[in-house]
Each structure stands twice: as C-alpha cells, then as structure tokens.
C-alpha positions in Angstrom: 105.6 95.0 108.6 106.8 94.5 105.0 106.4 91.4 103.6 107.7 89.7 100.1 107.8 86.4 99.4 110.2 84.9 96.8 110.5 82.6 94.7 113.3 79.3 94.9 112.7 79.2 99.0 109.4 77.6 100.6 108.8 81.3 102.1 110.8 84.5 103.5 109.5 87.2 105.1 111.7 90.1 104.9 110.8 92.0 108.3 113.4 94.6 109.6 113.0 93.7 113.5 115.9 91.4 113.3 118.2 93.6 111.6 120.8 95.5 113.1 119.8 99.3 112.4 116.0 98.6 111.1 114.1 101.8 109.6 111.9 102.6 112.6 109.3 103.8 109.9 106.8 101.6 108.4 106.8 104.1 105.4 110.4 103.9 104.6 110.5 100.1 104.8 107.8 99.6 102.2 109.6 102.1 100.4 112.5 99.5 100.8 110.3 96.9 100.1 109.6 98.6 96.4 113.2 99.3 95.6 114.1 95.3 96.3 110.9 94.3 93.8 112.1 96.7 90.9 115.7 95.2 91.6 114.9 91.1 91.6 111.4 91.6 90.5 112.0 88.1 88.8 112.5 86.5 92.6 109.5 88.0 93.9 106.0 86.0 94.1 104.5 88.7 96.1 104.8 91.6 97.6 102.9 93.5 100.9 103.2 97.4 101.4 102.3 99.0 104.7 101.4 102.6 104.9 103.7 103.2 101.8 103.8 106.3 99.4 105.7 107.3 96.3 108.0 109.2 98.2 109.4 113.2 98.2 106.3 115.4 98.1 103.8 112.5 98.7 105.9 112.2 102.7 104.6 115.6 103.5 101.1 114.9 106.3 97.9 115.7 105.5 97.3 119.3 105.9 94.9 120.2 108.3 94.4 121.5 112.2 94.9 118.6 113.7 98.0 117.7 111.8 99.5 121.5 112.1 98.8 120.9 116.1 100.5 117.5 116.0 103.8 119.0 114.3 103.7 122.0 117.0 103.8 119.6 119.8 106.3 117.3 118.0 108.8 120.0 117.1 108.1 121.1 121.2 108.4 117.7 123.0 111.4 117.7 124.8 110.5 115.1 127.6 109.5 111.5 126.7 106.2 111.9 128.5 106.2 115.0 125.6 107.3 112.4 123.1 104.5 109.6 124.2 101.4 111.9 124.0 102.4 113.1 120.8 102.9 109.7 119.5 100.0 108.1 120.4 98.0 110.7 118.8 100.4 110.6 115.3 99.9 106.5 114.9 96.1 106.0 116.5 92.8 107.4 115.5 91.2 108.7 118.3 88.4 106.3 118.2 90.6 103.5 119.1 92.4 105.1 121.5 89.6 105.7 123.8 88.1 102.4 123.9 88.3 101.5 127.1 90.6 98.5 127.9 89.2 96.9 131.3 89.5 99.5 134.0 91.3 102.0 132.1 91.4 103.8 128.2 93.7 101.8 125.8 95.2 105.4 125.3 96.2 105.1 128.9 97.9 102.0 128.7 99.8 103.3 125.8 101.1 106.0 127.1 102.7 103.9 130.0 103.9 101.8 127.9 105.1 104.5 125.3 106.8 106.6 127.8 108.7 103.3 129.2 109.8 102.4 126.1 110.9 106.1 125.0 112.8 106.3 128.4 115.1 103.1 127.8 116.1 103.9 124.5 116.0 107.7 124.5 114.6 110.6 122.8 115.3 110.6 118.9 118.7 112.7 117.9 118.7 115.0 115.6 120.2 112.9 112.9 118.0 110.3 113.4 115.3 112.6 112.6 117.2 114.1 109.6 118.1 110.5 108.1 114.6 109.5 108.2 113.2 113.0 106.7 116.2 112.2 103.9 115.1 109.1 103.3 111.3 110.0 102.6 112.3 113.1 100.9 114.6 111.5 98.2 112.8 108.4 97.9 110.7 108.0 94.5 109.6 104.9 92.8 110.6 106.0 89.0 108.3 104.7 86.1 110.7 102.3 85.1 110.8 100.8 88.3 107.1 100.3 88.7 107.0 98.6 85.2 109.5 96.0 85.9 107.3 95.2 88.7 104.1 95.2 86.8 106.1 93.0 83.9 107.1 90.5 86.3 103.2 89.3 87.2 103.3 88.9 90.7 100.7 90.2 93.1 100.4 93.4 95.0 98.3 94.1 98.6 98.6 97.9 99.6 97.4 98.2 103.0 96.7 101.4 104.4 95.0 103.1 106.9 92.2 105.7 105.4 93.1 108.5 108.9 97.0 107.9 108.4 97.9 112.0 109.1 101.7 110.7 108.3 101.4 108.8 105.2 98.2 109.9 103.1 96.1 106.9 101.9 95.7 109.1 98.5 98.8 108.4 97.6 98.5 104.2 98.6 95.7 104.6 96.5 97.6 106.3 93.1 100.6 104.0 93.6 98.3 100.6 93.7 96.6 102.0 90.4 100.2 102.2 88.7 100.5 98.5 89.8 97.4 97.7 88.0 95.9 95.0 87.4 98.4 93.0 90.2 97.3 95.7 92.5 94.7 95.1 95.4 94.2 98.0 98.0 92.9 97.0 101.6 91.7 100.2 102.9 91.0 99.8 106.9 89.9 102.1 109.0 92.9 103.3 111.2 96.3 105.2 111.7 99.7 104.9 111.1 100.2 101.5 112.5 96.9 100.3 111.4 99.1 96.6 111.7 98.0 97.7 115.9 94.7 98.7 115.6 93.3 96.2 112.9 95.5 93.2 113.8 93.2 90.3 112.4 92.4 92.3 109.2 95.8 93.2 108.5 97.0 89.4 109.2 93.7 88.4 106.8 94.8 90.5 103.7 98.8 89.4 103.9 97.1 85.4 104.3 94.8 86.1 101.4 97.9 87.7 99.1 100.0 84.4 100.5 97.1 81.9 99.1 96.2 84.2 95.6 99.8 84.0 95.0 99.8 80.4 95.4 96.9 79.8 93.4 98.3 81.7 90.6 94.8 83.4 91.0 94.0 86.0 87.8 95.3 89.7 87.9 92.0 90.7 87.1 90.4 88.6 89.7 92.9 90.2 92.6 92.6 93.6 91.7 89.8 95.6 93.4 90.0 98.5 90.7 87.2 99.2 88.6 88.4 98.1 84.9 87.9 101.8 83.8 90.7 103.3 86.4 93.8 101.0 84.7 93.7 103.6 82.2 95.3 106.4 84.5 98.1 103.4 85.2 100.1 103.7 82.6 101.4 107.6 84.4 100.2 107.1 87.3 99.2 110.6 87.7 96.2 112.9 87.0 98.6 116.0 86.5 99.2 117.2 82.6 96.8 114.3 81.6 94.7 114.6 77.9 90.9 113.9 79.1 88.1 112.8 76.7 86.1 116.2 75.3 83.2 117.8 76.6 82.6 117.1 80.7 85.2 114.9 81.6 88.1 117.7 80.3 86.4 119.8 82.6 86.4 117.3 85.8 89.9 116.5 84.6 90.8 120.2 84.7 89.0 120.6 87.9 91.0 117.9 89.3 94.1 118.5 88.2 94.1 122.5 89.6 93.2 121.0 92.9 96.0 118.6 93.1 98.7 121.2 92.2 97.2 123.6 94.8 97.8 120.8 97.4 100.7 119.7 96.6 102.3 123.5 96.3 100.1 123.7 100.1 102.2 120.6 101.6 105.2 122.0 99.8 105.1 125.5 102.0 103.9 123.9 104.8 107.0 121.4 104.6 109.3 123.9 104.6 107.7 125.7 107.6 108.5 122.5 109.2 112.1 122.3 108.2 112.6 126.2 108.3 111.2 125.6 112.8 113.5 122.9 113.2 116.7 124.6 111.8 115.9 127.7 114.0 115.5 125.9 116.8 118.4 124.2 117.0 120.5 127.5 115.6 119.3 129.2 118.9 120.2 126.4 120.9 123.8 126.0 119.3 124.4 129.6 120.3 124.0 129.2 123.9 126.7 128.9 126.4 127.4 125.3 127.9 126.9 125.4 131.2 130.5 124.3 133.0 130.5 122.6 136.5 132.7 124.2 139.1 135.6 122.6 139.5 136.4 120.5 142.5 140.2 121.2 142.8 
C-alpha cells in the first residue's frame, strides 16, 4: 500500500486496489506515489513509500545465488503451481514462511492459496511483464523533483523490508537520505510484501506518520538520520563526491569503486535477464502452430 494524505480533505488514502488497471507492483506504485508528491507537493501533508527505489538501475535484484536461482525458475515457470513456488519465495523470507501455521507451514497455506489465485486470473502475458519492467526501468525521481518535495515540509516514512531480493533496501535507504530531514526510514525485517509479514508494524509506522503529521512534529525530531548523513542529501549519491582529506577520501574512494562495480554487476546481469527472455520467446515464435484436424 501507498499512502498520501492531503491537505483541504479530512483524509485520502490513495490505494490502487479500487482502480481499474492498478500496478500489481508495490514498487511501481510508490514510484507513483513520488511522481504525484513532486507534482502537487503543495496538497500533500504526508507521504508513505513501500518497498520503493529511485528507479532504472536501482529495479535490478540483489545479486547473489539465491536471487540468480529465483530468476532461473521465474523465467522457467510455465504452470501456475510453477508460478506459486516461485512467488512465495520472491515476496517472503524464508523464516516466515516456515513458521508453522496450526497443523501445517504458513508456506503451505500460501501456496494453496497462491496457486488458486494464479489459476483464476491466469499466468502473466508477456506484455504485462514487459510494461512493468518499462515502468521500473524508465522510472527516475530527478533532483528537481525530490527538492520540490523536500521544499514543501511535509513528512516522509520509507518502509522497507531489509531481505527484499526485488527491491534493495540500499536504495530505500539513499532515497530517504535525499528527503532529509522529513525523511524517516522503518527498516523491518522481511520481504517484498513486508505489509504481509510485519502487518502491525507496518500499520504502527503509517499511524505514527498520520499523528507526526498532525502534530506538525519537528523535521528533525521525525528523522531517524544521524545529523552528520544530511550532508550526502543534497546529491543523493556517493558516486563522483569531493570527501574531506586524509582517511575519509580514502573510505570515500573505497566506497565509491565498490558501488560502480555493483551497479556495472546488476547492469550485465540485467541484461542476461532480458537477453533469456527475448530468446525464449524468439524460439517459441518460430514453431509451427499446431492445427486441429478438421471435422468436415
């Protein structure tokens, strides 16, 4: 859920469920969510992101075993019993997953419920997929839009989940420090749809935004930054920074070759993705359809 409360109505909660084609991505609708702020930041008491990033480059998962297996058996799930495993394992840590729920693993109950849910709408199409890896891949919050939200005042609650594999709570993290000081971050530990698996806490930080904002409470008093970190705000960004002399220019050197080599790794890996996908379905387009006799 996405959730921005303005200003000349008692309170609205923009939520996509009730809208005729909603984003099926929590990502892209805090992306949404952003793009309305830096457009009426002036109507806006606060605003509540959701597993958001910056967009294009900051989309790509988290690069590691687990995630190369999760793409593998994404690109490769053709059934929705396929679809469901996969699933389960891209929005849930495994820890809550196999809790047990009564008789039987929550992961279990999932899956039923998953696979039933998959089956009466079907699988995804192919442009479904391809408008929603559009959407992530064009989107980008510019530095003109994060000031107008910063210049309008109003308070900030990033919530994220620190083992989201889809959208990397690094980057929560450097887009609440460009929001700084309206800026809080509410790291919990879970997935994707960390709104599932930490429910109350997720419901707590949205309540607590709600009641700051009505309190006019002090930027400076919301933000859970350190005073030191609103310095990197004003870019956003630790690549092509100046550092102080003498150690930190070093650590900021450090950092900043890391980041680059990460970034040029979820680049190429990306593109692996893509490049799979597109053969696939080239190999697929070539076959024959398969006629019926006729009954004449």
């Amino acid at each position: 859920m996405v959730a921005m409360v303005f200003k000349f109505v008692p309170l609205i909660i923009v939520v996509w469920e009730g809208v005729l084609c909603p984003p099926r991505n929590l990502n892209i609708r805090a992306m949404i969510a952003c793009k309305l702020a830096a457009m009426v930041p002036d109507r806006v008491l606060s605003l509540a992101l959701l597993n958001v990033t910056g967009g294009g480059f900051e989309c790509l998962p988290k690069l590691d075993s687990r995630t190369i297996s999760v793409a593998i058996r994404f690109l490769k799930a053709k059934t929705p019993e396929q679809r469901a495993a996969v699933d389960l394992d891209t929005h849930y840590t495994k820890e809550y997953l196999d809790e047990h729920v009564g008789s039987s693993t929550r992961r279990a109950i999932l899956y039923q419920e998953y696979v039933k849910g998959i089956s009466s709408t079907g699988m995804q199409s192919s442009y479904g997929f391809d408008g929603q890896v559009n959407a992530c891949w064009t989107h980008k919050m510019t530095r003109t839009e994060i000031e107008l939200i910063r210049s309008a005042g109003f308070l900030v609650s990033v919530i994220h989940g620190r083992h989201d594999i889809i959208a990397q709570i690094y980057y929560a993290r450097r887009l609440a420090k460009k929001l700084q000081p309206f800026a809080r971050l509410v790291d919990l530990h879970g997935g994707h749809l960390v709104s599932h698996e930490r429910t109350e806490e997720v419901n707590q930080a949205l309540c607590d935004l709600i009641s700051a904002s009505d309190k006019k409470m002090n930027p400076h008093v919301w933000t859970n930054f350190p005073k030191e970190s609103s310095r990197w705000s004003e870019k956003g960004s630790l690549l092509g920074k100046t550092c102080v002399e003498g150690k930190t220019d070093d650590i900021c050197s450090t950092v900043c070759v890391i980041e680059k080599l990460h970034l040029s790794i979820s680049y190429v890996f990306g593109l692996f993705v893509f490049m799979f996908e597109y053969i696939q379905r080239a190999i697929r387009s070539r076959h024959p359809a398969r006629v019926g006799s006729s009954l004449t």
